[in-house]
TORFI-37420 format. One record per residue (C-alpha): x, y, z; residue in one letter. Coordinates in steps of 0.1 Angstrom, whole numbers, padded with zeros to 4 digits, always signed. Each point is the difference from the previous one (the first is absolute). Layout:
N
XYZA
...
This chain:
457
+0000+0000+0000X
+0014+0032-0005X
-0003+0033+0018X
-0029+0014-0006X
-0019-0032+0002X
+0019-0002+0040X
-0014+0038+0002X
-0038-0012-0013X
+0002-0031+0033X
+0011+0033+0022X
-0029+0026-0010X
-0023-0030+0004X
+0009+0000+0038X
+0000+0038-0003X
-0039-0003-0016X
-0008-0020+0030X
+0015+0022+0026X
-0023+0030-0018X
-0032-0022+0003X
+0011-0003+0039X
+0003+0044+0002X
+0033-0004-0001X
+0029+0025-0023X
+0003-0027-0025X
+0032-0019-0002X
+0011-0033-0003X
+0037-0019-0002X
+0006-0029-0012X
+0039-0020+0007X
+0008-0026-0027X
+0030-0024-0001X
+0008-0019-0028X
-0031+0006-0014X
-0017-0005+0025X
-0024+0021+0021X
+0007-0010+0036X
-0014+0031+0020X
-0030+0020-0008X
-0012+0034+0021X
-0027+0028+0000X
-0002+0030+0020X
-0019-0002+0032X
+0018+0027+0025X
-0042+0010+0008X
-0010-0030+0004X
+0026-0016+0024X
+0004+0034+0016X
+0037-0010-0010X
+0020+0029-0013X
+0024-0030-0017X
-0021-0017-0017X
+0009+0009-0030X
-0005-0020-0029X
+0040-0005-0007X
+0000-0008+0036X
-0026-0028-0001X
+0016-0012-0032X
+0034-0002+0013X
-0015-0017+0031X
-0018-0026-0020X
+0031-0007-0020X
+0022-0011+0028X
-0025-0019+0014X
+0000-0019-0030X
+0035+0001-0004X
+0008-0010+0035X
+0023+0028+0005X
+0002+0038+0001X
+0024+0005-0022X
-0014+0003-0037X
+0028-0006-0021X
-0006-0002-0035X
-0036+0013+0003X
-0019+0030-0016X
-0023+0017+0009X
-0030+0018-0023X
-0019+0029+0015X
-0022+0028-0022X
+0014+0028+0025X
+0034+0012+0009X
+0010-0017+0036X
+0001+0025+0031X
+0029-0001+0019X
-0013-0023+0024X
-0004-0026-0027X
+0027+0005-0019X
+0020-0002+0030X
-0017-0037+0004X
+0011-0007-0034X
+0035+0008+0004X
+0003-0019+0029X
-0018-0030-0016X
+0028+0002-0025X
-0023+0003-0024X
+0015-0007-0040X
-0022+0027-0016X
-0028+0022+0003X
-0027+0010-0021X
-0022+0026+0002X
-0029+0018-0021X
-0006+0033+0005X
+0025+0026+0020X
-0011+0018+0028X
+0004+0036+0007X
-0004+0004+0039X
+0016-0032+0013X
+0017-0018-0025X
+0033-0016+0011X
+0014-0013-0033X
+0007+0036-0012X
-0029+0018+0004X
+0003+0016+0038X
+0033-0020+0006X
+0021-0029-0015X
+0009-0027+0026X
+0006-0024-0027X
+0026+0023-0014X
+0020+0003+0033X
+0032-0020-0005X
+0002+0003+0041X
-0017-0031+0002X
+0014-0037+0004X
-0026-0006-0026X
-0014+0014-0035X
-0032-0009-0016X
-0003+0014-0037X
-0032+0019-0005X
-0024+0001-0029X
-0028+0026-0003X
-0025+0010-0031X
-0015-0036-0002X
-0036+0005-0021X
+0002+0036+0027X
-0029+0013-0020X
-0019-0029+0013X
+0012-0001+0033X
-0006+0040+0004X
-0037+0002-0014X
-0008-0028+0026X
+0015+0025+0030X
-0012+0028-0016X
-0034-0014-0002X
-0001-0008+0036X
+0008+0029+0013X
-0024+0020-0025X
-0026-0016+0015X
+0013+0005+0035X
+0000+0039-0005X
-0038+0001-0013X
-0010-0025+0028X
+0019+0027+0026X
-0019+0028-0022X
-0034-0017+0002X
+0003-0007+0036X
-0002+0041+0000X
-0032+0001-0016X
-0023-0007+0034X
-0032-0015-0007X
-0035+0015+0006X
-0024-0010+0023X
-0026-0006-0021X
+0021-0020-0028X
+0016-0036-0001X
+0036-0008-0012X
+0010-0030-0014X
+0026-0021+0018X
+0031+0000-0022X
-0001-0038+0009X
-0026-0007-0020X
+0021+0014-0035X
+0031-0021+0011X
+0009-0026-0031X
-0028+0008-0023X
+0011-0016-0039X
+0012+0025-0023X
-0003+0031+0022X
+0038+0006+0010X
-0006+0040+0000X
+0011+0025+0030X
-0035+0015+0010X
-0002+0043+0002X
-0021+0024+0022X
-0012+0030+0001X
-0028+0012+0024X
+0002+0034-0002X
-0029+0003-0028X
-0026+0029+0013X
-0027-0019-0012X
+0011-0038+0019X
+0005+0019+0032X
+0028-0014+0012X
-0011-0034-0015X
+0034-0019-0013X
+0000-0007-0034X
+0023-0028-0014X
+0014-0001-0031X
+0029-0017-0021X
+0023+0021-0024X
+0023-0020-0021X
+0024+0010-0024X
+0020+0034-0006X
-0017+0036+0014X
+0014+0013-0037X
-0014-0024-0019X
-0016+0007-0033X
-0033-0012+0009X
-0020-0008+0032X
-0027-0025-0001X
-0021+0012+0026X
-0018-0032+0009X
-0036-0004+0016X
-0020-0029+0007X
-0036-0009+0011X
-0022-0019+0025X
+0008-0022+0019X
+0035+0003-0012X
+0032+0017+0007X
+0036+0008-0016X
+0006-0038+0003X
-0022+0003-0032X
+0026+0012-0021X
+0030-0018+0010X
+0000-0023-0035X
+0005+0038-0015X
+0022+0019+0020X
+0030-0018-0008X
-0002+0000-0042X
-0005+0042+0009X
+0032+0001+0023X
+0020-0022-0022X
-0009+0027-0031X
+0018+0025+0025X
-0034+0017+0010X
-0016+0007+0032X
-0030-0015+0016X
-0020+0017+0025X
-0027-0022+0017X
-0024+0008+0030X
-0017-0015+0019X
-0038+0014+0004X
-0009+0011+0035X
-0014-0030+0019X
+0014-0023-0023X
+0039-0020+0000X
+0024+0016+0019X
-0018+0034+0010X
-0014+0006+0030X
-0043-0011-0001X
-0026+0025+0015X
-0023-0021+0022X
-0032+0014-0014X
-0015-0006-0027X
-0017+0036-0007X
+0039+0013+0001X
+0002-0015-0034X
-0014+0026-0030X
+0012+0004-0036X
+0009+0041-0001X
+0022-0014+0031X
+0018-0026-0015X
+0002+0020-0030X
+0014+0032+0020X
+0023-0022+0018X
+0016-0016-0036X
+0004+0038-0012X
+0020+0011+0027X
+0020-0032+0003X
+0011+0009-0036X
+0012+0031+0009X
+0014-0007+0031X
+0024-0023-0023X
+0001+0030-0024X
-0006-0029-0029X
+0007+0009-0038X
+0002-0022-0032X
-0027-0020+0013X
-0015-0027-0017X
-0035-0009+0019X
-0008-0033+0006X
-0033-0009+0008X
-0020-0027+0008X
-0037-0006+0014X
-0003+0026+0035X
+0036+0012-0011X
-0020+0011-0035X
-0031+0015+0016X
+0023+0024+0020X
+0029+0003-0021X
-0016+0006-0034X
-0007+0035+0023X
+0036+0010+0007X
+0015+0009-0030X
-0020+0031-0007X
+0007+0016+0029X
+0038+0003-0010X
-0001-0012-0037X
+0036+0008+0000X
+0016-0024+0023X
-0015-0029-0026X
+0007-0013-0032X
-0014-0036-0005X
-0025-0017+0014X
-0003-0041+0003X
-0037-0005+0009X
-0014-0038+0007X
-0032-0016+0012X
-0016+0033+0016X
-0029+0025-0009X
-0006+0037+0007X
-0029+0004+0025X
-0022+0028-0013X
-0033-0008+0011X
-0014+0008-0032X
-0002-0035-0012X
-0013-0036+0015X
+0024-0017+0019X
+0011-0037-0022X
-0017-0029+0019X
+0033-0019+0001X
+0005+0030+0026X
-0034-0003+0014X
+0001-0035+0010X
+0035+0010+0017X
-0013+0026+0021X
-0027-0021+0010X
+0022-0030+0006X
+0018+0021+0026X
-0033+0015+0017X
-0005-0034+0003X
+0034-0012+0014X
+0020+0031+0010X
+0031-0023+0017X
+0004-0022-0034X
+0030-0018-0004X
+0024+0022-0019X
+0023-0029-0007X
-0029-0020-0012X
-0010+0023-0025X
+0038+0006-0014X
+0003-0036-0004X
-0034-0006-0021X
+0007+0029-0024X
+0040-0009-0002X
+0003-0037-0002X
+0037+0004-0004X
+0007+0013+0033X
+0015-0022+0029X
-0018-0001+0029X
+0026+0023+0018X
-0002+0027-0025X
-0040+0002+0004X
-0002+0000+0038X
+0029+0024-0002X
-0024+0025-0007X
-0018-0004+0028X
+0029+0007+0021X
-0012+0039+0006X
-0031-0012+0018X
+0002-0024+0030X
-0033+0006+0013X
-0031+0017-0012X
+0009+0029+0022X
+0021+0009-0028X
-0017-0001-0032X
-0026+0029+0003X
+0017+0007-0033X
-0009-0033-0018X
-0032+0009+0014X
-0007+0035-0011X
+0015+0000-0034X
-0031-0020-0019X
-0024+0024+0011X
+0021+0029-0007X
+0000-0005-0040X
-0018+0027-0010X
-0039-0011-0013X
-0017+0033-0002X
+0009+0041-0018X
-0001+0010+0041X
+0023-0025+0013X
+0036+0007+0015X
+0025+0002-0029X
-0028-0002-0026X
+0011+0037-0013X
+0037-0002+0004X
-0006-0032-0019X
-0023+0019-0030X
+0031+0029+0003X
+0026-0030-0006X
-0022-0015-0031X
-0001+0033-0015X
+0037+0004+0006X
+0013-0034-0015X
-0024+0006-0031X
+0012+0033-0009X
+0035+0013+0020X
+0019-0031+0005X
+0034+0009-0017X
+0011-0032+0010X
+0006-0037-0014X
-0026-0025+0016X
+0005-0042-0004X
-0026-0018+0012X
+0005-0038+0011X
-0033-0026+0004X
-0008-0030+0027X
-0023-0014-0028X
-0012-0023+0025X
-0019+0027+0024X
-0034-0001+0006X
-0001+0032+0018X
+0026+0026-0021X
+0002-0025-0030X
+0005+0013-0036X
-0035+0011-0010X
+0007+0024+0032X
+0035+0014-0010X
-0006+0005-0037X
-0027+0024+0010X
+0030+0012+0023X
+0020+0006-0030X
-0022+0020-0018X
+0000+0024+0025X
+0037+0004+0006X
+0020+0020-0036X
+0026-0018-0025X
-0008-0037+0022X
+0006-0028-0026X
-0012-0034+0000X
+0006-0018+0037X
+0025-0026+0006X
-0022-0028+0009X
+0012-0027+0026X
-0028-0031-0009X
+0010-0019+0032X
+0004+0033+0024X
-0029+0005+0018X
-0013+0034+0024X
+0032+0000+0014X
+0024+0004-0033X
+0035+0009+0016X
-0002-0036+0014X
+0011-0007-0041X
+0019+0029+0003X
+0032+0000-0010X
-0008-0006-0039X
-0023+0033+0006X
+0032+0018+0016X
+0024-0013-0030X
-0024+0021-0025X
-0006+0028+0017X
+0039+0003+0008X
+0003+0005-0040X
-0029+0015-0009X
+0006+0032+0028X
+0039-0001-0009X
+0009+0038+0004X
């Protein structure tokens, strides 16, 4: 095996020293091509300030070896040793060391200090550093990214009369590796804290501002986030108030759609966004399809999927009729139930992963609320903003607009979205997904792929 394959066995140990909340790093010591000690961090955990993972490696190894002297070992390790390990390793006698990524503040192979360099000592061990570093950094870097927003939403105090989410109930979700963001300084949330996830470069050339619907959440769009981010773009995607990761009103009646919509307007300027490309789909449609003319300039594409603007001026589709009844009917239905008969190709972990955000009904006044707030009549809330939004898309969108389709909804299917796209100016023909259903993103990284090329700058 070679070095970097030694480096992959130590940032295994290191992933599982992360999964425990500790900093992420790992050592392996191999002999003759052998591994014969493995360690992980766990100085919190054994209230041990050695317990290093070079330190439990080492130990492991002379065990095995029957001896404390390590001659003729090496030893792997995605961080450059402290000088309390690499003290250990020179008086293993240690053959070589080999280590990822360099580190700045304590670093003793000639980052801080060099003991391996000091020819002082009755023994030298020759050093190696720069092994697949880019790796080994992101995985640190990563870790301690997520540290600084947990420490930053811990400052965010929750209101009395709203529900948070343990962070426990996020932990290992597939396919949903992202850093979460806050903010809860949004007038119209009150000190409500808003979570979000913001991938990719603040320069970028475009942002997809991403927003999703009921009963989902940003988990929604993790098939799409990383085609955008690979394309060198930035990806913006909140969570609603009262659903993922933001904090969840306990009353129903706090829910209303001027609110929410207020609440998504601000948010976007709080982030001061620009060469957005909306993407909407079901709830994140009936409230986002209302942003853009408020500040026409900050977009310039819009990516619009399974959704409908709610005017009140027209009968409601009875595939959303016998929705909003269904959920009269049975407010606490199973979220993961319902992600699993419309997505057949989800595992079972992906669709209960969406429940995740609500561990009891005390928390889903949202689910609740948000059927009987589509707007059904000209005097309902966002009924006018929404007639001010079809009259903008028709005739002062400047913008380009794609438009993808879950040809398998019976609620916002395509009967429903092409008399969507004769509402919205320049929209061509939809990209039809036969075997996507409601929820489209869940087939969506073929969507991602086209609209990647067709909103190149």
């Amino acid at each position: 095996m070679t070095d970097t394959g030694y480096m992959q066995l130590a940032l295994e140990q290191a992933r599982l020293a992360a999964a425990a909340g500790e900093v992420p790093v790992g050592a392996v010591v191999v002999r003759d091509g052998q591994v014969i000690g493995r360690g992980r961090n766990a100085p919190v955990a054994s209230h041990d300030p050695t317990a290093h993972a070079e330190i439990a490696a080492l130990r492991e190894a002379a065990q095995a070896l029957g001896n404390y002297r390590l001659d003729g070992c090496e030893l792997y390790v995605p961080l450059e040793p402290c000088a309390m390990c690499s003290g250990a390793m020179l008086h293993a006698r240690l053959k070589r060391v080999v280590f990822g990524a360099a580190d700045p503040k304590t670093g003793a192979a000639g980052s801080v200090t060099d003991l391996f360099a000091s020819q002082q000592l009755n023994h030298q061990t020759r050093v190696e550093g720069g092994v697949i570093a880019q790796e080994c950094g992101a995985l640190l870097a990563g870790f301690f990214q997520a540290r600084r927003q947990e420490a930053r939403s811990n400052s965010h105090p929750l209101r009395d009369d709203a529900l948070r989410t343990p962070d426990e109930r996020f932990a290992g979700l597939p396919a949903y590796p992202w850093a979460p963001h806050y903010v809860s300084d949004l007038p119209a949330l009150g000190g409500l804290r808003m979570h979000y996830l913001d991938e990719g470069p603040p320069d970028a050339p475009l942002t997809w501002l991403c927003l999703h619907g009921n009963p989902a959440w940003s988990y929604l769009y993790r098939r799409m986030i990383p085609v955008f981010t690979e394309a060198g773009h930035r990806v913006v995607a909140p969570d609603l108030a009262g659903f993922g990761k933001s904090d969840k009103p306990k009353k129903d009646s706090a829910h209303s759609f001027s609110w929410h919509r207020q609440a998504l307007l601000e948010f976007i300027e709080r982030l001061d966004l620009r060469n957005v490309v909306l993407v909407v789909q079901d709830w994140g449609g009936l409230l986002g399809l209302t942003l853009p003319m408020a500040a026409p300039q900050r977009y310039c594409g819009l990516l619009v999927m399974n959704t409908a603007l709610g005017t009140g001026d027209a009968p409601l589709s009875p595939g959303f009729t016998a929705w909003r009844e269904m959920c009269a009917k049975n407010p606490e239905f199973d979220i993961a139930r319902l992600f699993a008969r419309g997505n057949p190709h989800l595992s079972a972990q992906e669709c209960a992963a969406y429940t995740a955000p609500f561990p009891d009904r005390g928390h889903r006044a949202a689910t609740r609320m948000f059927p009987p707030m589509v707007p059904d009549s000209l005097e309902a809330d966002g009924a006018a903003v929404s007639r001010e939004a079809r009259e903008f898309w028709q005739h002062r969108w400047q913008g380009r607009t794609m438009m993808a389709v879950g040809a398998q909804d019976p609620v916002l299917g395509l009967p429903v979205m092409q008399a969507l796209r004769a509402q919205i100016r320049g929209c061509g023909e939809p990209m039809v997904i036969e075997a996507a259903g409601h929820f489209v993103q869940e087939h969506g990284e073929a969507i991602a792929a086209a609209a990647v090329g067709y909103f190149r700058p």
